[in-house]
Phi, psi and omega in degrees: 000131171277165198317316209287312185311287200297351163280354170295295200276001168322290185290314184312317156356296190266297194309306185264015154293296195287001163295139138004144137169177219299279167000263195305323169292324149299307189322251224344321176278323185298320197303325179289321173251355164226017137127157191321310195281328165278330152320286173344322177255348161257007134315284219294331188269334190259346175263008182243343183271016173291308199288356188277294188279351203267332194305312197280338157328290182289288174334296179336289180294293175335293182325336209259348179263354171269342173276307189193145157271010127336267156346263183331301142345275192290348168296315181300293169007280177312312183305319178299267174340323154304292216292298171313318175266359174269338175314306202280339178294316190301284178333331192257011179317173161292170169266165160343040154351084176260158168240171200208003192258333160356120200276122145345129173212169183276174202277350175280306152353306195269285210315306181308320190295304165322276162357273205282006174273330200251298159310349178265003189268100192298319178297320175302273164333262156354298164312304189315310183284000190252328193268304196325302219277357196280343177246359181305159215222099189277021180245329159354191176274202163287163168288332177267354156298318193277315189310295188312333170290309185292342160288342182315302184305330188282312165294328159286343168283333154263020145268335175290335173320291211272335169312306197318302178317313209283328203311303180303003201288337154294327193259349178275323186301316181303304189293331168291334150308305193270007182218069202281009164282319199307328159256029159272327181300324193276335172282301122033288177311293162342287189294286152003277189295313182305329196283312201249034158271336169265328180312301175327302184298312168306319217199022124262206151317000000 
C-alpha cells in the first residue's frame, strides 16, 4: 500500500473510532460507572473481537475473487452503496447520550461480554467485508494478506481510541454532558467520510 493509501485509511480509521457508536459508547458507560480499569478492558474486549470479523472478512474476499472478478466488482459497488448509506444515516443521527447507572461487574466479565457483543453483531462483519477491500491494492500482496493487515491497523487504532476513552472516561463523560451538541458534529464527521469513501469506491479508479 502507498504512504498516501495508508495514510488515508489511518485517518478514516481514527475519524470512525472516535464517531458516536454502539463499541465506543459502552467503554465510555462502563468507564463512568465502573472505573477507569473496565473501560480499559472493554477497549481490550471490543479491539480483540476485530480479528474476528477481519478473519471471515478475508476469507470472505478471498473466496469471491476465486469464483469470478465479476463478483468481487459488484461487492465493491454494493460496498460503495453501503458506505453512502450509512454515511447519510450518520449524519441524520442523534447526539451522544451517557448513562451512568450501569451495575459493577468483574473485569473478566466485562471483557468476555464485549468480545462476544461485538463478534455476535453481524453488522460489524459486513462493514468490514465492504470497508477493507475498498484499500486492498490489486498489484499488491493476496488479498487477504492485505485484509488481515490492514485489520491488524484497524484494531490498533481502536484500541488506542478506545482504551484512551475508557482511561479518560469521567472527564469525557463530564465533558460530553456539558457539550451534548458534540456528538451531533462527531456523527456529522462520521458520515461525511463514509459518503465520501463510497464516492471514491464509485467514480474512481
Amino acid at each position: 500500500m502507498h504512504a498516501s493509501q495508508l495514510g488515508l485509511y489511518i485517518a478514516t480509521v481514527f475519524i470512525l473510532a472516535i464517531a458516536p457508536g454502539p463499541d465506543n459508547i459502552q467503554v465510555l458507560v462502563r468507564g463512568i460507572s465502573q472505573g477507569r480499569m473496565a473501560g480499559f478492558v472493554a477497549a481490550c474486549g471490543f479491539a480483540f473481537g476485530v480479528i474476528f470479523h477481519t478473519t471471515i472478512a478475508a476469507i470472505g474476499l478471498a473466496a469471491v475473487l476465486r469464483a469470478s472478478h465479476l463478483a468481487f466488482m459488484l461487492i465493491k459497488y454494493a460496498g460503495a452503496a453501503y458506505l453512502i448509506w450509512i454515511g447519510i444515516k450518520s449524519m441524520r443521527g442523534g447526539a451522544l447520550s451517557v448513562a451512568s447507572d450501569a451495575p459493577k461487574k468483574s473485569l473478566w466479565l466485562v471483557f468476555r461480554q464485549c468480545v462476544i457483543g461485538n463478534v455476535l453483531n453481524p453488522k460489524v462483519t459486513l462493514f468490514f467485508l465492504v470497508f477493507l477491500p475498498q484499500f486492498v491494492q490489486s498489484n499488491g500482496p493476496r488479498p487477504a494478506v492485505q485484509m488481515m493487515i490492514l485489520g491488524a491497523i484497524f484494531m490498533l487504532m481502536a484500541f488506542v481510541v478506545f482504551s484512551t476513552i475508557g482511561i479518560f472516561a469521567g472527564t469525557v463523560g463530564a465533558w460530553l454532558k456539558r457539550n451534548p451538541r458534540a456528538g451531533v458534529w462527531l456523527d456529522r464527521l462520521a458520515g461525511t467520510t463514509f459518503i465520501g469513501l463510497g464516492l471514491k469506491v464509485a467514480f474512481g479508479d
